[in-house]
C-alpha positions in Angstrom: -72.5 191.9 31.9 -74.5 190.6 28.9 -72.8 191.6 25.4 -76.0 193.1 23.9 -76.1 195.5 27.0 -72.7 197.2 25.6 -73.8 196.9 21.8 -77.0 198.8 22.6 -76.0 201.0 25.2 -78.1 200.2 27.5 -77.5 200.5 31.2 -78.9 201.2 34.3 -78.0 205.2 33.8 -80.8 207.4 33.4 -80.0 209.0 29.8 -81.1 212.3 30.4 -78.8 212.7 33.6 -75.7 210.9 32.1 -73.3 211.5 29.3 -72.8 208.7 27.2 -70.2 208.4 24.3 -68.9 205.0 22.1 -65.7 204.9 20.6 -65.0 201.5 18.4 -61.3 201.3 19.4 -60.1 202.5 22.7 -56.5 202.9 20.9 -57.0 206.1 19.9 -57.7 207.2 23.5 -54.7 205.5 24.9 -52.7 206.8 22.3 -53.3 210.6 22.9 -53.5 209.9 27.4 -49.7 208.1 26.9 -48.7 211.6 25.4 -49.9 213.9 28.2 -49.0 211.8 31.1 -46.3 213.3 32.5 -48.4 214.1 35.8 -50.6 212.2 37.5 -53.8 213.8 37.4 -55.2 215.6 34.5 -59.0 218.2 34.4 -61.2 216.0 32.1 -63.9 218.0 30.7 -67.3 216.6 28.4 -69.4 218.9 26.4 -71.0 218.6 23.3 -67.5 219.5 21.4 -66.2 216.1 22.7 -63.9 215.2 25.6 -60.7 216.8 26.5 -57.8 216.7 29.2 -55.6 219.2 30.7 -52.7 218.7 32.6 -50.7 221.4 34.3 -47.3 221.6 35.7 -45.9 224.5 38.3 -47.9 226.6 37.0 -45.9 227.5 34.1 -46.5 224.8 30.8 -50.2 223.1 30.1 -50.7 220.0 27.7 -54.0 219.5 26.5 -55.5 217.1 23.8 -59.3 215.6 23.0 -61.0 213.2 21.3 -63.2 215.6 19.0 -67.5 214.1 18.8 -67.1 213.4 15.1 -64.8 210.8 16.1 -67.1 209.0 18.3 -69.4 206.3 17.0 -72.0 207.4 19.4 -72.3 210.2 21.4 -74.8 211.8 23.7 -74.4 215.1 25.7 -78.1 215.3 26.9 -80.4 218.2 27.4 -81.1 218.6 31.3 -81.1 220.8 34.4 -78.4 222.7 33.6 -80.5 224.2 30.6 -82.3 227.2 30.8 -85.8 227.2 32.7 -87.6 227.9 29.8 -86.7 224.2 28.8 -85.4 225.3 25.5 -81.6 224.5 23.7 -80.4 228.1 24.9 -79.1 228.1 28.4 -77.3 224.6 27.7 -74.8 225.0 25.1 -72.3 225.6 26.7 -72.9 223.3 29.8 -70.3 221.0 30.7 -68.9 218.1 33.0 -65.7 219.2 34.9 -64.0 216.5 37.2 -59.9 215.6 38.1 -59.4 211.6 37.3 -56.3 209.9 38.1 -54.4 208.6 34.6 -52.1 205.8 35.7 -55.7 204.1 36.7 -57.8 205.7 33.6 -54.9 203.9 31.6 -54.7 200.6 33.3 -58.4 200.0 33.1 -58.3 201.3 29.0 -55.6 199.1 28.2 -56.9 196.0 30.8 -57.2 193.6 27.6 -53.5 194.3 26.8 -52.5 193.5 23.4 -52.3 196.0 20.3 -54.9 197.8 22.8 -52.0 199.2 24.9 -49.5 200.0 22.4 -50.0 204.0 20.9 -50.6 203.3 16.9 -47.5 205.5 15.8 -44.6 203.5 18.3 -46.3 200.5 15.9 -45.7 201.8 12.4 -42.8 204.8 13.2 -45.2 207.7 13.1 -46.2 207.8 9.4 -48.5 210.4 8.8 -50.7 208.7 6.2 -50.3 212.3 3.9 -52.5 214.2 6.3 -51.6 217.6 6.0 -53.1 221.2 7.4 -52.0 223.9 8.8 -53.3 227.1 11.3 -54.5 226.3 14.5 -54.3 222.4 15.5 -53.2 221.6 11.8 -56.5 222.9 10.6 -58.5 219.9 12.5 -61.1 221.7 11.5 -61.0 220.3 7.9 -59.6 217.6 8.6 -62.0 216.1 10.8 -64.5 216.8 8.6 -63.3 214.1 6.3 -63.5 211.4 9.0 -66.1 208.9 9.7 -67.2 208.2 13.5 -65.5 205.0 15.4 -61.8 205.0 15.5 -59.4 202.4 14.2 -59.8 198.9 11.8 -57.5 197.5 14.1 -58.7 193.5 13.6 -58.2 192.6 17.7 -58.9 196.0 18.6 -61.1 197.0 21.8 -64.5 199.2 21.8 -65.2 201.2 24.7 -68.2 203.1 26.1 -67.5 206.2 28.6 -71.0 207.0 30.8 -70.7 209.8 33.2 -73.9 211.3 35.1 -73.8 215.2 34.6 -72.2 215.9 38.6 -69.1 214.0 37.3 -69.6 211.8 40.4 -67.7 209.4 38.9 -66.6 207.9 35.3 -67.8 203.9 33.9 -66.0 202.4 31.2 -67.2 199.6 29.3 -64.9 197.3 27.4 -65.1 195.0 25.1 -63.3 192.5 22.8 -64.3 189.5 21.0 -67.8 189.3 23.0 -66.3 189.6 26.4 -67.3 192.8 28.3 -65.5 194.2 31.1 -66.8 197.5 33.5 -64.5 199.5 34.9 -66.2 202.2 37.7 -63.2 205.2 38.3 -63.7 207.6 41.3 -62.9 211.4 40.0 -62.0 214.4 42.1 -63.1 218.0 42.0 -61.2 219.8 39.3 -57.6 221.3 39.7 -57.5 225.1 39.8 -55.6 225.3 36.3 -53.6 229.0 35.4 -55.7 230.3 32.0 -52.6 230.0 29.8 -53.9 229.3 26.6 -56.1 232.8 26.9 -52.0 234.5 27.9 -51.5 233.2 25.1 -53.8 234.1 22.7 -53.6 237.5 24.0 -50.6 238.4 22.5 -49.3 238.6 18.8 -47.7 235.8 17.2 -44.5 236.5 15.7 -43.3 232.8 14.6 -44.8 229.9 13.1 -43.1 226.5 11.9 -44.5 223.5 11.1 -41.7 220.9 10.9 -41.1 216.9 11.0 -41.4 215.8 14.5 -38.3 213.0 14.0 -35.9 215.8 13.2 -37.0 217.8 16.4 -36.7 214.1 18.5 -33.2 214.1 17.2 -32.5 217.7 18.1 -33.1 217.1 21.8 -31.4 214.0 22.0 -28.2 216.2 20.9 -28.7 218.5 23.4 -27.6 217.9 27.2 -30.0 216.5 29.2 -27.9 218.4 32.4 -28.3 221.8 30.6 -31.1 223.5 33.2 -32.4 225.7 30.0 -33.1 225.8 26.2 -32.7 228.8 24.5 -35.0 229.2 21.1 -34.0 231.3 18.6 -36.2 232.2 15.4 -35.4 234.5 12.8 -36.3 236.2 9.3 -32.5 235.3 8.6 -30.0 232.5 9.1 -30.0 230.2 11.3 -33.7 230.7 11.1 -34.5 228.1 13.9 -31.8 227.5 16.6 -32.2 225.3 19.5 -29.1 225.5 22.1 -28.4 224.7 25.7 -25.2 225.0 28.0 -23.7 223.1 31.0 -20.3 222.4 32.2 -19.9 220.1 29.8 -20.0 222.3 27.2 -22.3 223.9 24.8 -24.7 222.5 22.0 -26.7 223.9 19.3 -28.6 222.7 16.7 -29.4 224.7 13.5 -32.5 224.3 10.9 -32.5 226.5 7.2 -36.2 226.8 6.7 -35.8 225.5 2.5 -35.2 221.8 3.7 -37.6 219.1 3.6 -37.5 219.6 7.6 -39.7 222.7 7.9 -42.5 222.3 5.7 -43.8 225.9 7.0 -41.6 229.0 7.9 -42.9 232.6 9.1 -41.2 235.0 11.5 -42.1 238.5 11.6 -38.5 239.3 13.2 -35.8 238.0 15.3 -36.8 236.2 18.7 -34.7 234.6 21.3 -36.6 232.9 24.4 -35.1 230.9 27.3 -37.1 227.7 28.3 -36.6 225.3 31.3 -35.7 222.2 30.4 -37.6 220.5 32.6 -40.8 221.9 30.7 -39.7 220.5 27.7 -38.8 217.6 28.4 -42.4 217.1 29.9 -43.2 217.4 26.1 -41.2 214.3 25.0 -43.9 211.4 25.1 -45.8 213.5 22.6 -42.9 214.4 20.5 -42.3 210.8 20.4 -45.8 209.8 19.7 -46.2 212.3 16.3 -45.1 212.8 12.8 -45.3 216.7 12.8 -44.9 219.0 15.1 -46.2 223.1 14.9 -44.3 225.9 16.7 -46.1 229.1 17.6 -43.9 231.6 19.8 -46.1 235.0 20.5 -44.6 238.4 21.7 -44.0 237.4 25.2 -41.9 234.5 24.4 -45.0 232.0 25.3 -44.0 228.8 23.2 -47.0 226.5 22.1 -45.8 223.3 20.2 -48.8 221.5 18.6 -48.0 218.0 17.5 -50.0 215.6 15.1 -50.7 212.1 16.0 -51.6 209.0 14.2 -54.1 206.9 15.9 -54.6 204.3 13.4 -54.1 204.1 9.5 -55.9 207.1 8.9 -57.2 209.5 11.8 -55.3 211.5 13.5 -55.3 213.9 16.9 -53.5 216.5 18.5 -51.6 217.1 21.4 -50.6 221.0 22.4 -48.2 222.3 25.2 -48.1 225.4 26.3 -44.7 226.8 27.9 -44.1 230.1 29.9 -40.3 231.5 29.1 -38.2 232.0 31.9 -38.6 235.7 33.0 -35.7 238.3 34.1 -33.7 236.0 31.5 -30.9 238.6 31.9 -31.1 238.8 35.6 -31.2 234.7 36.2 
């Protein structure tokens, strides 16, 4: 395929039945896939927001993470059928493209030119957060997005891509291209995965514990703990130990202890006492991301829902964000 066909976008998609969206380096989608790919199919969904993908396991812990529009170089969600009939901006807002996609083969064809392309940006430079800071929901993306500029990475071998899509989610193209040579990649996608609405469980109830704290302390933390131990137990308080992380096995007990005046936790608030029992399993499902950030925010709510939120460098100065959502083990008392 002819270079100037990628540079210009132009393709044998109709543009008013397909999405189409350019990122300058593919990296920064790699990087953010590598930390939610724990299962092997995640929901992928496109609207004007940007792209996102959810992955789900048993039922009882979601990860979900997206590369926001502002971060694209180019990006069109186009007006069409799904509109309203009066032809006007109303009726498609809020319309969308909802398809399952395979991500051993959504990675392999990202990260087909190898190189720095394949490698997540933080394993490269050990996860320094370049002084971003925020805080509330995701950080505060919100403002910190606003200060980026479209097209991810300076990366100087690095890879652009361009994702087209028609609006039935048929199916999902990738172009790719480095140094002039151009590569398509055509992935089949599946009807999307009846997903449990966690994040609206969630969201329901109050929260009653916040932390923000450096993700290189809490990668240290479970490395103490035994990896035989079936739970995690979380305890949060108003009073010392403030933030406890322990397990058991027959090999003994282990229990990790966090004041919240340490350079650790940047962040502390707990409206009282909590203590919430967590499969391992779960967590460790959270590990890749864990491994992938410099930050990491814990949110527990009053049903012992824990959401950990962690902040990832994608190149030298944008970052992204990975969440998990994890149900607490119920009948704790009767297990």
């Amino acid at each position: 395929m002819a270079q100037d066909a990628f540079l210009s976008g132009r393709s044998t998609a109709n543009a008013s039945s397909h999405f189409k969206g350019k990122l300058d380096n593919v990296r920064s989608l790699v990087t953010i896939l590598k930390a939610i790919s724990f299962k092997e199919k995640a929901n992928c969904v496109i609207n004007r927001q940007g792209i996102q993908f959810i992955v789900e396991e048993s039922k009882a812990s979601q990860a979900r993470t997206q590369i926001r529009e502002s971060h694209f170089r180019e990006f069109l969600f186009p007006r069409s059928r799904l509109g309203s009939p009066n032809g006007d901006d109303s009726g498609d807002i809020d319309s969308e493209i909802c398809f399952c996609i395979e991500l051993p083969t959504l990675l392999d064809c990202l990260t087909i030119f190898g190189g720095t392309s394949a490698i997540p940006y933080s394993l490269s430079t050990g996860g320094n957060d370049g002084g971003q800071r925020g805080h509330g929901g995701f950080f505060g993306a919100s403002q910190i997005q606003d200060t980026q500029t479209g097209g991810l990475g300076k990366d100087r071998d690095r890879v652009a891509v361009r994702v087209i899509c028609p609006l039935d989610g048929d199916h999902l193209s990738l172009m790719l291209e480095e140094r002039g040579v151009v590569t398509e990649c055509r992935l089949t996608t599946y009807n999307p995965e009846a997903l449990t609405d966690l994040f609206s469980t969630f969201a329901e109830q109050r929260m009653v514990s916040k932390l923000i704290m450096k993700s290189d302390w809490l990668r240290d933390a479970f490395s103490e703990l035994d990896g035989t131990s079936d739970t995690i137990t979380l305890h949060i308080s108003p009073d010392a130990p403030y933030f406890r992380l322990s397990a058991s096995s027959l090999a003994g007990d282990a229990q990790m202890d966090y004041p919240k005046d340490t350079d650790v936790i940047e962040s502390f608030h707990c409206l009282h006492p909590i203590e919430n029992h967590y499969q391992h399993t779960l967590l460790q499902s959270c590990l890749k991301a864990l491994s992938l950030s410099s930050k990491t925010s814990i949110r527990v709510n009053e049903a012992g829902f824990l959401s950990m939120q962690f902040m990832i460098n994608v190149n030298e100065k944008d970052i992204e964000f990975v969440e998990y959502l994890i149900s607490p083990i119920a009948d704790w008392e009767n297990e």
